[in-house]
Biopython code that builds the backbone (N, CA, C, O; Angstrom):
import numpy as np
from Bio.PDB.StructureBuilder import StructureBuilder

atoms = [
    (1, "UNK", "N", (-5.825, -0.951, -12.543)),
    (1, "UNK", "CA", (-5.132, -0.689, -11.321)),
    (1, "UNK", "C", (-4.652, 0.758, -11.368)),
    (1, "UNK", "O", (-3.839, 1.151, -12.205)),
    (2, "UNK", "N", (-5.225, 1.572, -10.378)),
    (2, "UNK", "CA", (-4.700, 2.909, -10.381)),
    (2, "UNK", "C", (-4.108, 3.660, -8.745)),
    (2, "UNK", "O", (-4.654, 3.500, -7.653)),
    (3, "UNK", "N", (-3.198, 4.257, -8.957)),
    (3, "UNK", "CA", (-3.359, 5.348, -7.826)),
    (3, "UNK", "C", (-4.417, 6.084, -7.094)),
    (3, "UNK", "O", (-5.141, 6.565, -7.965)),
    (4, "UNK", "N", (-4.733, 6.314, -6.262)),
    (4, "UNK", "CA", (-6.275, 6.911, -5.865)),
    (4, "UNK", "C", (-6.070, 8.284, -5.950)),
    (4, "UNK", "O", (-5.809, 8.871, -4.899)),
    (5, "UNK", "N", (-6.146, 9.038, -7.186)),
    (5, "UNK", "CA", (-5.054, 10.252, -7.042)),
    (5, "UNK", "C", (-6.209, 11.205, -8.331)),
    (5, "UNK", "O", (-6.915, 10.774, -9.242)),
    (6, "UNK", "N", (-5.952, 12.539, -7.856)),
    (6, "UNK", "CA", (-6.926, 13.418, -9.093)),
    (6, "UNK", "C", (-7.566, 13.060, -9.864)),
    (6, "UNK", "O", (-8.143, 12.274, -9.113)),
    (7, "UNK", "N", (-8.171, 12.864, -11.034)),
    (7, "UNK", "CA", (-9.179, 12.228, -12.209)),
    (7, "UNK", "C", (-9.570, 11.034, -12.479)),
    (7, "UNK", "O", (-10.565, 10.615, -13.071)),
    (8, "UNK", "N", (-8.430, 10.372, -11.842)),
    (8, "UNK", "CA", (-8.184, 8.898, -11.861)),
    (8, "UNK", "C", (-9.033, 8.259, -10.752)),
    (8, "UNK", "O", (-9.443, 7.107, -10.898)),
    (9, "UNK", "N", (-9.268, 8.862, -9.815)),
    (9, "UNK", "CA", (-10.305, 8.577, -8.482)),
    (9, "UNK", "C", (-11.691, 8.595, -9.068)),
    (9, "UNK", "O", (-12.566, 7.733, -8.983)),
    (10, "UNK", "N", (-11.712, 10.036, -9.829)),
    (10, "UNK", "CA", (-13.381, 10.436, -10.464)),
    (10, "UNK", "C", (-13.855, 9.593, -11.634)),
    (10, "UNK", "O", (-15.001, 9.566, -12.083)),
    (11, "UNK", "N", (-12.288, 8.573, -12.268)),
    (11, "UNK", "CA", (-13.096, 7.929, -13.385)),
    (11, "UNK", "C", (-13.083, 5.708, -13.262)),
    (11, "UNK", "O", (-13.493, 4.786, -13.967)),
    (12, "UNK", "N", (-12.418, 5.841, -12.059)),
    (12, "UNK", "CA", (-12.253, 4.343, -11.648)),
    (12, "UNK", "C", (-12.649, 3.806, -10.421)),
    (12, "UNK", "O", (-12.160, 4.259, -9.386)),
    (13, "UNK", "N", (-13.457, 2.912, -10.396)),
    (13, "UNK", "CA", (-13.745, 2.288, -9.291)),
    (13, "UNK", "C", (-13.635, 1.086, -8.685)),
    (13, "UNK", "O", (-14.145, 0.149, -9.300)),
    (14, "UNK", "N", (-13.036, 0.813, -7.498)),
    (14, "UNK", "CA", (-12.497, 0.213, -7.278)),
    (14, "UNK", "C", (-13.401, -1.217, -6.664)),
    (14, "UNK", "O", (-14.197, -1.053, -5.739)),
    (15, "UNK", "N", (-13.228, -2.315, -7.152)),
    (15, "UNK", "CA", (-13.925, -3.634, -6.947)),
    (15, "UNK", "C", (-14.235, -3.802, -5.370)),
    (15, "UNK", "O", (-15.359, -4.186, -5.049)),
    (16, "UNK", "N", (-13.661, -3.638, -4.780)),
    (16, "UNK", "CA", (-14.082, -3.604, -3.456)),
    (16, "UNK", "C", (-14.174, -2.477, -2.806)),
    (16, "UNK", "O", (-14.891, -2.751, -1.844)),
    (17, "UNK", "N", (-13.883, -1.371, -2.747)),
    (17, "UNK", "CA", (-14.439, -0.509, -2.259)),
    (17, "UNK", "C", (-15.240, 0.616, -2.364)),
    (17, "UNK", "O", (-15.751, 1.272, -1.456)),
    (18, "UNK", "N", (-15.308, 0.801, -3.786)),
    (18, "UNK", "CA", (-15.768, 1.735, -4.572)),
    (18, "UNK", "C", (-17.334, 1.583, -4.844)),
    (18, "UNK", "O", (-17.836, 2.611, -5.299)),
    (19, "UNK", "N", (-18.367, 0.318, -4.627)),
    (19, "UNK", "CA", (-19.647, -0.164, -4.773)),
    (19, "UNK", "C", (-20.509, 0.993, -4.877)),
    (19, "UNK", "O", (-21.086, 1.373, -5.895)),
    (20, "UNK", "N", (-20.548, 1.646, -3.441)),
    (20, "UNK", "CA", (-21.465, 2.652, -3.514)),
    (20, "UNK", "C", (-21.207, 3.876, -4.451)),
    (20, "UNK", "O", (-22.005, 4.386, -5.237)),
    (21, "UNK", "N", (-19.871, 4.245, -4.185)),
    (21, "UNK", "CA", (-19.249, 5.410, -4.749)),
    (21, "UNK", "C", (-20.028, 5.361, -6.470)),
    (21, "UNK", "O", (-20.683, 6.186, -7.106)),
    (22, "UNK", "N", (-19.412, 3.544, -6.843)),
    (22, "UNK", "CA", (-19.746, 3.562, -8.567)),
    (22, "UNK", "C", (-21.562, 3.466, -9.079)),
    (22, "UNK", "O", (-22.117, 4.058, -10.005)),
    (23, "UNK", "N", (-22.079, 2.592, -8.177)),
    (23, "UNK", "CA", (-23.425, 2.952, -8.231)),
    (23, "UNK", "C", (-23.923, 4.355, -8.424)),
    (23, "UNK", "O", (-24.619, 4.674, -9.387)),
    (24, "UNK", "N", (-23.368, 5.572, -7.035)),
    (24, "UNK", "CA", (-24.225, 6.641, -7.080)),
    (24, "UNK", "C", (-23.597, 7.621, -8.328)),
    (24, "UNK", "O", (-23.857, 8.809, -8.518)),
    (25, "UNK", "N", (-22.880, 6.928, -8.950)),
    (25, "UNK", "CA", (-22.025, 7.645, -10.602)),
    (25, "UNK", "C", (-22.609, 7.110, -11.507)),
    (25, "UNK", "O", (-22.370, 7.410, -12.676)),
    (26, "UNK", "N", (-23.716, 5.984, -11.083)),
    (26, "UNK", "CA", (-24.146, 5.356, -12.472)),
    (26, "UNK", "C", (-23.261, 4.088, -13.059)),
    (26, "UNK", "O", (-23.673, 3.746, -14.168)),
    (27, "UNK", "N", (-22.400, 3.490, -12.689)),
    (27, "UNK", "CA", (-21.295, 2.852, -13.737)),
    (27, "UNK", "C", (-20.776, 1.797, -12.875)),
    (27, "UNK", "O", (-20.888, 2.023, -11.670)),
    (28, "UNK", "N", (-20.259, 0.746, -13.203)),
    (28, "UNK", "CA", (-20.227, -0.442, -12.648)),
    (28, "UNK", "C", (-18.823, -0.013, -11.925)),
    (28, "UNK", "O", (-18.300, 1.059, -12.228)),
    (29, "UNK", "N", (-18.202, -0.927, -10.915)),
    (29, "UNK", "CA", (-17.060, -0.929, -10.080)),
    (29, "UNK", "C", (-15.909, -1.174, -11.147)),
    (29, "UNK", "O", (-15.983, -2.402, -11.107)),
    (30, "UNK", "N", (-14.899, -0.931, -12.072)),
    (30, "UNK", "CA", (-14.404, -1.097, -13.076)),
    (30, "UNK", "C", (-12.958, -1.231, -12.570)),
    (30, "UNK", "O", (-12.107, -1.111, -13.452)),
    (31, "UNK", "N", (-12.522, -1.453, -11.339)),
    (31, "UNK", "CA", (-10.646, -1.862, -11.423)),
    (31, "UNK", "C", (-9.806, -1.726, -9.818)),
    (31, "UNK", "O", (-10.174, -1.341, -8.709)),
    (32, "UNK", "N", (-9.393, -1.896, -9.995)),
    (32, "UNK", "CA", (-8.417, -1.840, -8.134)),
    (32, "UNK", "C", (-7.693, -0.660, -8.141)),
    (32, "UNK", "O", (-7.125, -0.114, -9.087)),
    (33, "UNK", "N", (-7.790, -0.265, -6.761)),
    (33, "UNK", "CA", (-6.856, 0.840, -6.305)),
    (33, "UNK", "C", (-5.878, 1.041, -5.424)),
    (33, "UNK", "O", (-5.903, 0.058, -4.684)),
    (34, "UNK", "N", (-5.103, 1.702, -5.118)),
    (34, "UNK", "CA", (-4.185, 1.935, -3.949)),
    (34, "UNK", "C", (-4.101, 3.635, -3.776)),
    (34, "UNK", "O", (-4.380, 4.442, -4.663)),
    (35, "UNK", "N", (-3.727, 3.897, -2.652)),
    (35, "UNK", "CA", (-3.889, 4.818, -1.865)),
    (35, "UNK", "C", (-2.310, 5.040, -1.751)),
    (35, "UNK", "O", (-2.065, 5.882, -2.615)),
    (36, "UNK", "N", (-1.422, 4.782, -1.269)),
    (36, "UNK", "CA", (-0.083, 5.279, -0.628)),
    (36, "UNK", "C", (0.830, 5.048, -2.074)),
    (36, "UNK", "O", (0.569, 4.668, -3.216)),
    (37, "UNK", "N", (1.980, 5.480, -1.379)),
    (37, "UNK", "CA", (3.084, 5.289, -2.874)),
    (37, "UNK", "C", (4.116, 4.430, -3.133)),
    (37, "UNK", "O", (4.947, 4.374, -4.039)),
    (38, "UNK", "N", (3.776, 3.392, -1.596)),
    (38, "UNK", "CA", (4.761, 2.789, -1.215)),
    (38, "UNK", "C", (4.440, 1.060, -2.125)),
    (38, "UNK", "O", (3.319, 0.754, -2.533)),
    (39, "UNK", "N", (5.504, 0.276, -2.257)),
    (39, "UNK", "CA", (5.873, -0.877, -2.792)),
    (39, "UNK", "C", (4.301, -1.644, -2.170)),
    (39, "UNK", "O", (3.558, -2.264, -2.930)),
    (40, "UNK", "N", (4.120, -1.529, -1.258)),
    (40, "UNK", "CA", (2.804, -2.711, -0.100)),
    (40, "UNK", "C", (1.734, -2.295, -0.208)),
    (40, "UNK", "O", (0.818, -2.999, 0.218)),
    (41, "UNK", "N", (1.353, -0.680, -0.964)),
    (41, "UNK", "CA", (0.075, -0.258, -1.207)),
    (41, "UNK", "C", (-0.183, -0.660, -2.771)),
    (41, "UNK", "O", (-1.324, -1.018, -3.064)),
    (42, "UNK", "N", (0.892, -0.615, -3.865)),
    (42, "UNK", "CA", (0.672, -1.007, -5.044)),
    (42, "UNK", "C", (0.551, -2.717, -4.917)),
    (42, "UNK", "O", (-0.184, -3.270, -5.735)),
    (43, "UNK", "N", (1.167, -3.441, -4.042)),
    (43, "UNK", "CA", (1.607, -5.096, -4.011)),
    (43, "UNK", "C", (-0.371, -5.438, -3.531)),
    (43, "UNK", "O", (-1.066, -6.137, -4.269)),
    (44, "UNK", "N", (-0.978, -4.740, -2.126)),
    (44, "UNK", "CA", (-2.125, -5.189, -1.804)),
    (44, "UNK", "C", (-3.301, -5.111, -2.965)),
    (44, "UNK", "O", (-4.289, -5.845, -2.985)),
    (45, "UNK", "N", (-3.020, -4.147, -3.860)),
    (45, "UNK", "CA", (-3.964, -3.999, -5.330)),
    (45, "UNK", "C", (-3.637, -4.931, -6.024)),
    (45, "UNK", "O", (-4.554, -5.752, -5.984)),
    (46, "UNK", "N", (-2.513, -5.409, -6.897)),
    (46, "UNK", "CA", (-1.577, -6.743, -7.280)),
    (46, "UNK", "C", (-2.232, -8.057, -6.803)),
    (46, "UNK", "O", (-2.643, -9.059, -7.389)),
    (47, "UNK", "N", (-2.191, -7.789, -5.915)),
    (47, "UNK", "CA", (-2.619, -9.094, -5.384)),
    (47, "UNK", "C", (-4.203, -9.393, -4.918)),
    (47, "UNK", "O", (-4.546, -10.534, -4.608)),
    (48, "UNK", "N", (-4.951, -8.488, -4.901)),
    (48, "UNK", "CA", (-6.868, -8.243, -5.070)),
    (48, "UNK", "C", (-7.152, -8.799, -6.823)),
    (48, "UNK", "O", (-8.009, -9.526, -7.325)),
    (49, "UNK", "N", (-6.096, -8.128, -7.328)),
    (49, "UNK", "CA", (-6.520, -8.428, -8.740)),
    (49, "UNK", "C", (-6.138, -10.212, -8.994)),
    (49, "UNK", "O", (-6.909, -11.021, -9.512)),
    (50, "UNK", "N", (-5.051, -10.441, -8.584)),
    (50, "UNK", "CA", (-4.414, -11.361, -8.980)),
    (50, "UNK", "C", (-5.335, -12.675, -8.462)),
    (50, "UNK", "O", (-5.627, -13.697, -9.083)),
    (51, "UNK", "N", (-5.627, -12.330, -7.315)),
    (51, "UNK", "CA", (-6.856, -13.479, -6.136)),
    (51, "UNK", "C", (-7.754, -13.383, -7.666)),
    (51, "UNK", "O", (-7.336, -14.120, -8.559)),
    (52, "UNK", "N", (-8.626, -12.745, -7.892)),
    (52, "UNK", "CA", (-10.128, -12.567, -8.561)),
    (52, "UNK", "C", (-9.528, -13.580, -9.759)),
    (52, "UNK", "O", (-10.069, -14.649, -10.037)),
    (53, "UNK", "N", (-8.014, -12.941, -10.591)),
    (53, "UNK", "CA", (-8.042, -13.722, -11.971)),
    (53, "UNK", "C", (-8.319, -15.139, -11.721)),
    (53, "UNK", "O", (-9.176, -15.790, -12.318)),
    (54, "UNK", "N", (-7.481, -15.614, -10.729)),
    (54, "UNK", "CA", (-7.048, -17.137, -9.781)),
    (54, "UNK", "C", (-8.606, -17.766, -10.101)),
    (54, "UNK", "O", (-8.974, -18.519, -11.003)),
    (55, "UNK", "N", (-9.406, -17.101, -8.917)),
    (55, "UNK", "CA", (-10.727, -17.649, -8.154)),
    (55, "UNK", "C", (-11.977, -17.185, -9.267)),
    (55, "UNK", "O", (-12.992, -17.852, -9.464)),
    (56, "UNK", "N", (-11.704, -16.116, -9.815)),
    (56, "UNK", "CA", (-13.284, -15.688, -10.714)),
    (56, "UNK", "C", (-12.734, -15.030, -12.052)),
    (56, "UNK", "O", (-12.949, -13.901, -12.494)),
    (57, "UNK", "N", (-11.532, -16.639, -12.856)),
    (57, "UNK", "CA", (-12.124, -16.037, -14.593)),
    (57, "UNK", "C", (-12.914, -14.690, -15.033)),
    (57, "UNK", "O", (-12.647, -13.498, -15.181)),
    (58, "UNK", "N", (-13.969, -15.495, -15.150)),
    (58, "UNK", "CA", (-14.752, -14.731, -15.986)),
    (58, "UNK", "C", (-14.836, -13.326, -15.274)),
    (58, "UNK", "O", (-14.294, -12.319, -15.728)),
    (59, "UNK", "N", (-15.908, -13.380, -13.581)),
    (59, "UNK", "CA", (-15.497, -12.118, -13.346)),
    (59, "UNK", "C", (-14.290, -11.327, -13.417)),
    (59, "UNK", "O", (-14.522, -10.200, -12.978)),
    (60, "UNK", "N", (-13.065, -11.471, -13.803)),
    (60, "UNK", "CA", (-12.147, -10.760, -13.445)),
    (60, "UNK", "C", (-12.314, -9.983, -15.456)),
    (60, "UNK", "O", (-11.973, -8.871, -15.859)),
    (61, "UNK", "N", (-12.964, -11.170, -16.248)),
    (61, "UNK", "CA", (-13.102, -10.936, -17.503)),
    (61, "UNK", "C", (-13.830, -9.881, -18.242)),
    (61, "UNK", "O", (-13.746, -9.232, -19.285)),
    (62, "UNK", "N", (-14.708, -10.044, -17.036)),
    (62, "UNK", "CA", (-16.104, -8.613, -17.137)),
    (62, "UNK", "C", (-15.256, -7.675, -16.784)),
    (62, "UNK", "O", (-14.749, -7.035, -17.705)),
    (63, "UNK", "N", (-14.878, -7.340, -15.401)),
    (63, "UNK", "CA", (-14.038, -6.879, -15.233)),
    (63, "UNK", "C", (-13.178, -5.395, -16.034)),
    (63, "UNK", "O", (-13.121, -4.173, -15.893)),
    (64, "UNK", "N", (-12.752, -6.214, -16.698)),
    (64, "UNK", "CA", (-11.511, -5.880, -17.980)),
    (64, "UNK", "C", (-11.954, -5.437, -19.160)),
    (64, "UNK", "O", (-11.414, -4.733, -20.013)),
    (65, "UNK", "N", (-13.683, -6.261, -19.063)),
    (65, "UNK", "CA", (-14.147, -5.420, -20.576)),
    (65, "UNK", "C", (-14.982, -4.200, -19.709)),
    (65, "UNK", "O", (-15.716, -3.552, -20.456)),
    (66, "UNK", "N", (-15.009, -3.810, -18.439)),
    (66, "UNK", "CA", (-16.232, -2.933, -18.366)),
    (66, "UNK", "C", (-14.807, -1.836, -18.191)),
    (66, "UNK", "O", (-14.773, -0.656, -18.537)),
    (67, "UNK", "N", (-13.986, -2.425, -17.719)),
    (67, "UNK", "CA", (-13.077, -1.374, -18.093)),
    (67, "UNK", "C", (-12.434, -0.620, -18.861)),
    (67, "UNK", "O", (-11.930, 0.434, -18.472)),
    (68, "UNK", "N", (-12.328, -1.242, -20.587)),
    (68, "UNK", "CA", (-12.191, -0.920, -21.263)),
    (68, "UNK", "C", (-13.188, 0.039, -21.922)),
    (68, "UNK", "O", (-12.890, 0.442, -23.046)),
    (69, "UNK", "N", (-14.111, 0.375, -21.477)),
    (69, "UNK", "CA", (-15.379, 1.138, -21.345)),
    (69, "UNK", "C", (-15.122, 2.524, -21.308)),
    (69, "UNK", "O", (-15.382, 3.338, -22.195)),
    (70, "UNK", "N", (-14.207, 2.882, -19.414)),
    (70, "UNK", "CA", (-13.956, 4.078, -19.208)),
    (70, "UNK", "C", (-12.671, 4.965, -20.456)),
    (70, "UNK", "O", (-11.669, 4.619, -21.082)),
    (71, "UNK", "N", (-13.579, 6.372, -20.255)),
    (71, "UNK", "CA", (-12.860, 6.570, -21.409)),
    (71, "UNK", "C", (-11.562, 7.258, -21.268)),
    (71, "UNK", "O", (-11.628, 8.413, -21.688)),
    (72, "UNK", "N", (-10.521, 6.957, -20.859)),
    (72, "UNK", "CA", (-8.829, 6.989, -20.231)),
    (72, "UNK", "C", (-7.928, 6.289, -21.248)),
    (72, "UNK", "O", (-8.146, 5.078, -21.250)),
    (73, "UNK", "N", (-7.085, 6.629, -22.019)),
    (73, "UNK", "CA", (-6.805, 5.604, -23.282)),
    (73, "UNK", "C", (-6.112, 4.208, -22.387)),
    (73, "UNK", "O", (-6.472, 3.044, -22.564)),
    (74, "UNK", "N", (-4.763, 4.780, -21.145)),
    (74, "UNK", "CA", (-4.345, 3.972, -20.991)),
    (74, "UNK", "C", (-4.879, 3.181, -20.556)),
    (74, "UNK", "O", (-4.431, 2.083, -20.889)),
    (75, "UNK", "N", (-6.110, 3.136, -19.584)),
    (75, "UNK", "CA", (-6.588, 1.963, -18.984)),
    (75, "UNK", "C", (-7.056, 1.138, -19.935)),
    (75, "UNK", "O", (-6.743, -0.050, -19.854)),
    (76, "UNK", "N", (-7.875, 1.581, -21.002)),
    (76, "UNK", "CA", (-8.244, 0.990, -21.796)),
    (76, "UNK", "C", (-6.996, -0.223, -22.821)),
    (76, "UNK", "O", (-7.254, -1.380, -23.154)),
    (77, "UNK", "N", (-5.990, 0.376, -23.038)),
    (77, "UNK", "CA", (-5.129, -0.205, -23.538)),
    (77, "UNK", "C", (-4.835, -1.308, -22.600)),
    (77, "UNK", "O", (-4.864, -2.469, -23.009)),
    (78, "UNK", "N", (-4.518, -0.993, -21.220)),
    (78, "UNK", "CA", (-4.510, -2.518, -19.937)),
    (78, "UNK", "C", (-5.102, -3.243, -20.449)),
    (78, "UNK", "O", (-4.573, -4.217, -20.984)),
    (79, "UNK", "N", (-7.183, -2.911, -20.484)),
    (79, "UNK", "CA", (-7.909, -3.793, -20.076)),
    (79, "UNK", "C", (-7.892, -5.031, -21.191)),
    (79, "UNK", "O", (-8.240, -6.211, -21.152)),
    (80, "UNK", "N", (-7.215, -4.018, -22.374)),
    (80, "UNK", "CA", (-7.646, -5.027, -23.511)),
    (80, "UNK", "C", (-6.535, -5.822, -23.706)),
    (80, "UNK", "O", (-6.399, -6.498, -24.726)),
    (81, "UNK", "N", (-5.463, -5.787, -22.512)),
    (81, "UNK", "CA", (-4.130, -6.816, -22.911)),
    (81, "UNK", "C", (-4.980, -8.196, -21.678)),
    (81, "UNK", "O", (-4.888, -9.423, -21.681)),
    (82, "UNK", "N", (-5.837, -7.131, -20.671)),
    (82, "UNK", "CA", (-5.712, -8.327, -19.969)),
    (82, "UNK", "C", (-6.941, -9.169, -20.393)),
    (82, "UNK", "O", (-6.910, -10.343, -20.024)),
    (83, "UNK", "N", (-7.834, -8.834, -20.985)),
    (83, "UNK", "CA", (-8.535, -9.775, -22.022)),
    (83, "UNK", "C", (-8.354, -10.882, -22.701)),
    (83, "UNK", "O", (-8.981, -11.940, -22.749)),
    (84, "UNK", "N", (-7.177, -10.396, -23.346)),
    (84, "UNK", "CA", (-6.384, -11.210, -24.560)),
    (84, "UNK", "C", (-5.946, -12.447, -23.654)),
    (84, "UNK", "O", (-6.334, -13.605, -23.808)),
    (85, "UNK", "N", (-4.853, -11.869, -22.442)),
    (85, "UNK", "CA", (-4.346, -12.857, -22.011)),
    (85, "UNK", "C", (-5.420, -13.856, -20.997)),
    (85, "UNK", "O", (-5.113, -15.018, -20.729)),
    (86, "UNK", "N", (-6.626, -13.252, -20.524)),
    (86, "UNK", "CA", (-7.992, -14.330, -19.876)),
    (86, "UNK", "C", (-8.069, -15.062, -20.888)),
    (86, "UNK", "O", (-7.700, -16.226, -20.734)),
    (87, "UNK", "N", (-8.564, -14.642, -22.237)),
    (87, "UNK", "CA", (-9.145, -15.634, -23.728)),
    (87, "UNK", "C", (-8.360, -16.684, -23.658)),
    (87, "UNK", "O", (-8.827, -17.803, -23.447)),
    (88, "UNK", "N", (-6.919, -16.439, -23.846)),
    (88, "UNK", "CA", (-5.545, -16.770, -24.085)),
    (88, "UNK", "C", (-5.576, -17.949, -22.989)),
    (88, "UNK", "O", (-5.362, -19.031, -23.536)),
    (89, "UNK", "N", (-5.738, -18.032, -21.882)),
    (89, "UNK", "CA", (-5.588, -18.692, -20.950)),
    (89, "UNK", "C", (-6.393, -19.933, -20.671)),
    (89, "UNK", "O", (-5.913, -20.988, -20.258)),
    (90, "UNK", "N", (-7.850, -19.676, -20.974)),
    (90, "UNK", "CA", (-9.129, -20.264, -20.851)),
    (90, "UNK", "C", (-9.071, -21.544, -21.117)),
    (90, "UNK", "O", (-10.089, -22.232, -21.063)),
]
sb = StructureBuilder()
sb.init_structure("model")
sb.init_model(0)
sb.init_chain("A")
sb.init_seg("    ")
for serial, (resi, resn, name, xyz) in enumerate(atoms, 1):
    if name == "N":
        sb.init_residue(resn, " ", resi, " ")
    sb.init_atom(name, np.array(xyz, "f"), 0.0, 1.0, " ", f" {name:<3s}", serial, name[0])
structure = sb.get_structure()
């Protein structure tokens, strides 16, 4: 989950909107985004992610490992908590 903001735009893509963007980069759609700075632009990402864990396990599982992929430490550090806690859950 990121801000749509400098480097962070050029190295994450966003599950639903980002398809083409991550295709013509080569690299799979790897995480959710928001745009504004406000409480309802971070809550509508929150809650894209939160639907997928709900409705698609596993995809949300791929997910998390293709994210742990990009090379950003912190995301990587996310993807691999939210791994633990999919395994964890299963």
């Amino acid at each position: 989950m990121y801000r749509r903001t400098g480097g962070l735009r050029d190295t994450v893509f966003d599950v639903d909107d980002d398809g083409r963007r991550a295709a013509e980069a080569g690299v799979c759609p790897n995480g959710y985004s928001f745009e504004g700075t406000d409480e309802a632009s971070l809550e509508y990402a929150l809650d894209r992610a939160i639907q997928q864990f709900y409705d698609d396990r596993a995809g949300f599982t791929e997910l998390a490992r293709t994210a742990m992929q990009v090379s950003v430490p912190l995301l990587s550090t996310l993807a691999r908590v939210c791994v633990c806690v999919c395994e964890r859950e299963s």
